[in-house]
Every structure is written in structure tokens, then in C-alpha cells.
C-alpha positions in Angstrom: -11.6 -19.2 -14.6 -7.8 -18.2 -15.4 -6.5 -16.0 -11.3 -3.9 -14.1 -12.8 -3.5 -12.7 -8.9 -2.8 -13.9 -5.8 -4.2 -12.1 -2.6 -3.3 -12.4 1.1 -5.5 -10.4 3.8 -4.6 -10.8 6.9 -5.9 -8.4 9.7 -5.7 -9.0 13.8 -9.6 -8.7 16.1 -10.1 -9.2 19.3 -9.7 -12.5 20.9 -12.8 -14.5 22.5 -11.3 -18.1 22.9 -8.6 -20.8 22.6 -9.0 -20.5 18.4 -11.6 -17.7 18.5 -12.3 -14.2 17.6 -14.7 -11.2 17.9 -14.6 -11.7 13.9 -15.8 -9.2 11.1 -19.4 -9.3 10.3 -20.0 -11.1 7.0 -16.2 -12.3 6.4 -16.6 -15.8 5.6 -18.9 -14.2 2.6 -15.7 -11.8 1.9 -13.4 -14.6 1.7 -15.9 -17.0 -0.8 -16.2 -13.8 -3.0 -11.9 -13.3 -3.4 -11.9 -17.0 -3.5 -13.9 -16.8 -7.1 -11.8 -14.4 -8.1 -8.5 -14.5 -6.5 -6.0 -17.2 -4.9 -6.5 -15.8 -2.0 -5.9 -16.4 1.5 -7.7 -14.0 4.8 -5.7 -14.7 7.5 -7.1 -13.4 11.3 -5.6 -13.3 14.4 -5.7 -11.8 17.8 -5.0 -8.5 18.0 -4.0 -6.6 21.2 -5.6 -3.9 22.9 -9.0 -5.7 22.2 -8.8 -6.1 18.2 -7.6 -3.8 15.6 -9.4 -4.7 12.5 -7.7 -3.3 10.3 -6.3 -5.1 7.1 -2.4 -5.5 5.6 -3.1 -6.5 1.8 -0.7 -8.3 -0.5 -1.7 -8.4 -3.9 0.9 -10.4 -6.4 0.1 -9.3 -9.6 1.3 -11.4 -13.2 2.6 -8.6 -14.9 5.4 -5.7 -14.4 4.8 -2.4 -13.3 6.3 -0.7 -16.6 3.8 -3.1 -18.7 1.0 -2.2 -15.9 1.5 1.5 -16.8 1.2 1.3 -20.5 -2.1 -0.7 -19.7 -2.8 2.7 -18.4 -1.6 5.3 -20.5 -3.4 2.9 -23.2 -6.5 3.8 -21.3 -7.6 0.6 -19.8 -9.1 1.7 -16.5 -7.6 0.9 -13.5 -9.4 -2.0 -12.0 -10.0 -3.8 -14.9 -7.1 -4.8 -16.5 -6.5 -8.3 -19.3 -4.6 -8.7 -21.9 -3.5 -11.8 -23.1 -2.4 -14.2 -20.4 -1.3 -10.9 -18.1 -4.0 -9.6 -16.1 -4.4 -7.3 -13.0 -8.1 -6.8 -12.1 -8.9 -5.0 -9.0 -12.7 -4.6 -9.3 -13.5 -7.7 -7.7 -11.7 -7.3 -4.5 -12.7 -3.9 -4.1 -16.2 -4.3 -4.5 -15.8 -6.9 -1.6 -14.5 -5.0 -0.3 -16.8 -2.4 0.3 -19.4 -4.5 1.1 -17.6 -6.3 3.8 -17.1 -2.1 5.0 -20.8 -1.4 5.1 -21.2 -4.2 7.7 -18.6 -3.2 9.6 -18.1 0.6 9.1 -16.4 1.5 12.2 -14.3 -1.0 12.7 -12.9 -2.0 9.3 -10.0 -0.2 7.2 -7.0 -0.7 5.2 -3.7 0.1 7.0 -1.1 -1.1 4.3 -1.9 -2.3 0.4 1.0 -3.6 -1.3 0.7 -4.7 -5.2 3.8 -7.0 -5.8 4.9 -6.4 -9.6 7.1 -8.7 -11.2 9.5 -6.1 -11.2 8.8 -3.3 -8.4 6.9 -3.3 -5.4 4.1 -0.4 -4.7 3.3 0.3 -0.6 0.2 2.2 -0.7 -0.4 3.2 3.6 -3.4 4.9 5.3 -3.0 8.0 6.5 -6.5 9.1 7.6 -10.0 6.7 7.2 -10.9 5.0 4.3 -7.6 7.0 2.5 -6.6 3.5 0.6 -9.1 2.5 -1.3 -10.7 5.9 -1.5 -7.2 7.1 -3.2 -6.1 4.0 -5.1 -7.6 5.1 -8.5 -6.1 8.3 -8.3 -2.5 6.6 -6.7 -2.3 4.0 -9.9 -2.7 7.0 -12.2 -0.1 8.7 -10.8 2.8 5.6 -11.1 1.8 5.8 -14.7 1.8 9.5 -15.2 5.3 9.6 -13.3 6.8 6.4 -14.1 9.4 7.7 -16.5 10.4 10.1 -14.2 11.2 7.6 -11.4 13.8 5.8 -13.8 17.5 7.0 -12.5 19.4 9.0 -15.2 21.9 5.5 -15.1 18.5 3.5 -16.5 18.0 1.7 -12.9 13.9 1.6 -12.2 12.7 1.4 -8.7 12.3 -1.7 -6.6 10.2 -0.3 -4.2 7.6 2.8 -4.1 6.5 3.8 -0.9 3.1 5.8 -1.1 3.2 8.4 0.2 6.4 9.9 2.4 6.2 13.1 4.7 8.7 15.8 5.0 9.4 15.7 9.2 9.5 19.1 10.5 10.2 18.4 13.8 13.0 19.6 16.0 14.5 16.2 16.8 13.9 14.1 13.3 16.0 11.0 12.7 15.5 11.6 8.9 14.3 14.8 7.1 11.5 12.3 5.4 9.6 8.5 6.5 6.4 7.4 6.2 3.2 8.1 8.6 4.0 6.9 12.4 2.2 4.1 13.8 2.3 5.6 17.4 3.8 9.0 18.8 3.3 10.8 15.0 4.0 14.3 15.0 2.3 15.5 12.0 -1.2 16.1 12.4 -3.2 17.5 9.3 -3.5 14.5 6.7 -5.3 15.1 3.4 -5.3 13.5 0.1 -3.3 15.8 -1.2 -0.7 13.7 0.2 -0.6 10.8 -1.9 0.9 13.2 -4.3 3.2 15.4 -2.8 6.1 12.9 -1.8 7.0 8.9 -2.4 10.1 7.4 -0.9 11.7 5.3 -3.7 14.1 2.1 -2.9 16.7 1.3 -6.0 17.7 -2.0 -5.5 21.0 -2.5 -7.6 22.2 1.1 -6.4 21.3 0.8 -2.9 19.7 4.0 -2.6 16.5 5.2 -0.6 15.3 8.2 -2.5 12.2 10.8 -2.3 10.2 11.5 -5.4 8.8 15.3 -5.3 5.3 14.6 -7.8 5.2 18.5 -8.2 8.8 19.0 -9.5 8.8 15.7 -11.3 12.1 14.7 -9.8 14.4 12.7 -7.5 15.5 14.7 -4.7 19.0 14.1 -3.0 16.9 13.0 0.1 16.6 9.8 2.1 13.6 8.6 3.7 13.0 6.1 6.6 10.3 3.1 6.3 8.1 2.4 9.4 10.7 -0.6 10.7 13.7 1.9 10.2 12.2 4.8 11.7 12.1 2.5 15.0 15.1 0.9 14.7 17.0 4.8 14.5 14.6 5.7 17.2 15.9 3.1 19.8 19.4 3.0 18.2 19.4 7.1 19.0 17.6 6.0 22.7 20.4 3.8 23.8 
């Protein structure tokens, strides 16, 4: 069959041997289902701190964002989208997905899905268990409902969306919004309420990193800091 997507797992578990690890239960049946359906790779490797199975997901999709949302708003569901020679189908992964999760339910989860567009990139992050995938229907209805909105008044459309961003509140913040800590976080009542409150937006030809309030429809006048930034402020501000 046509693989209109490319897919690259890659998640770190605890080491056993030279070459060996305390793998996932039923994960060389995971990677023969994507391979059906996908050019896919699923990529392990030790982890520290005794394995942290917990997947990064790059999805490279044939088709733009802006023709991905009027698959959408044409109401072709979310998972299942063909049309022509463009196609985006998320079904099959996630019902792999989930079966890989019921044999592994406590040690298993998605900690970052990104869907590479030809034209933008979407970073979807966990912010409490099972938020990704149990969000990521309501997330891709979102970029279509707000889409429009995230194009700059100049025409420029984003390069990046990063899903979703948190106003800091704290009395020594390096940036009055960033994305969900991977140590040390300060904020600590998630819901999915989230995934639609805030999304830090990169414009690549402008140069700007810009929060998106859902509720106001609108670009606020507000940077944000990524995961890699936030650290690299943090130990700039240290020294």
C-alpha cells in the first residue's frame, strides 16, 4: 500500500546488557503493526534511573497544516484522513498504540508528539497520564477551529505550535510563559482544560515566539520559553 507518513518512536528502558534492555511487553508486535502502515522506525535505548519508558513521536505527514485543516472543517475525522495522493491517517498508530498500553499500563506514555507538516510543525506534550493521546482529537480540532486566527495580521503563518504553554506565576520566572518542566516544575494542578487555554507560537520569517490565548482568539504581546530555553536562561541566570 501507498505510506503517505513517516513515523519515528523512540523511547529510553532500563538497561539489562551490553545491547539489551528491560523492553516493553509486546513491542516487536507494535513495531510490525506501524511497519504495515507507516515508514516507521521504534528506536530504544537505555534510559537512566532504571528506564523511563516513555515515548517522543515524530510523525512526518505529506500534506500542509492549512490543507490538513480544511480536511477538517470539511469534516473528515481526525484520524482518518486521504485525499488524493495527500494523506494523514492516525488510526493505525493509535490503535497500536493502545494495545501496546494495555500490556504495559504503568509504564508506558507519551511525553512529546510532534506532527511535522510540510509547512508548520505541531508539539503536542504530556502534562498529566495518558494526556496525549487522550487529548489529540480534541487538540487537531482546535488548530482547525483557530487556524485563521494564528496567521499574523502581515500574512506570516506559524512555523511552530507548541501545545500547550502555561502562564508562570512564580516569584522568580525567567519568562511570564514556557512549556510544562521536566524537573523542579512549579505548577501543580494539570487538567485538560489546558490544551486550550495557551499555545506558544514560533514565526519563522519574523523571528518572533508568540502566545496564542484560545479564549480571546488572539496573539498576545508575550513570549514564551521552550523546554531547552527555559534551561538554558535557568543556568545562564545561575552563573
Amino acid at each position: 500500500m501507498e505510506k503517505g507518513i513517516s513515523i519515528k518512536v523512540l523511547y529510553y528502558a532500563e538497561q539489562t546488557g551490553i545491547n539489551q534492555l528491560h523492553d516493553l511487553d509486546g513491542i516487536d508486535e507494535f513495531r510490525k503493526e506501524l511497519s504495515e502502515e507507516y515508514v516507521s522506525v521504534v528506536q530504544g535505548k537505555p534510559g537512566d534511573l532504571g528506564g523511563l519508558e516513555k515515548f517522543i513521536i515524530d510523525l512526518i505527514a505529506s500534506v500542509s497544516l492549512e490543507s490538513f485543516v480544511k480536511f477538517i472543517l470539511g469534516g473528515i475525522a481526525f484520524d482518518l484522513i486521504k485525499s488524493g495522493t495527500k494523506s494523514l491517517v492516525f488510526r493505525p498508530f493509535i490503535n497500536a498504540y493502545k494495545r501496546l498500553k494495555s500490556k504495559n499500563e504503568k509504564r508506558l506514555d507519551i511525553e512529546k508528539f510532534s506532527i511535522i507538516f510540510e509547512d508548520t510543525t505541531i508539539h503536542i506534550y504530556q502534562i498529566y497520564d495518558n494526556s496525549v493521546i487522550d487529548q489529540l482529537e480534541s487538540i487537531v480540532n482546535n488548530l482547525a477551529l483557530h487556524y485563521s486566527s494564528l496567521i499574523t495580521s502581515e500574512g506570516e503563518r506559524p512555523s511552530e505550535i507548541h501545545i500547550p504553554v502555561f502562564h508562570d506565576e512564580s516569584n522568580d520566572r525567567l519568562s511570564p510563559f514556557r512549556v510544562k518542566l521536566d524537573v523542579d516544575e512549579t505548577i501543580t494542578d494539570f487538567s485538560d482544560k489546558d490544551y486550550s487555554a495557551y499555545w506558544g507560537i514560533f514565526y519563522e520569517y519574523s523571528r518572533q515566539w508568540i502566545v496564542y490565548d484560545l479564549s480571546a482568539r488572539r496573539l498576545l504581546n508575550k513570549n514564551f520559553l521552550t523546554l531547552e530555553w527555559y534551561w538554558q536562561e535557568w543556568e545562564s541566570k545561575r552563573r
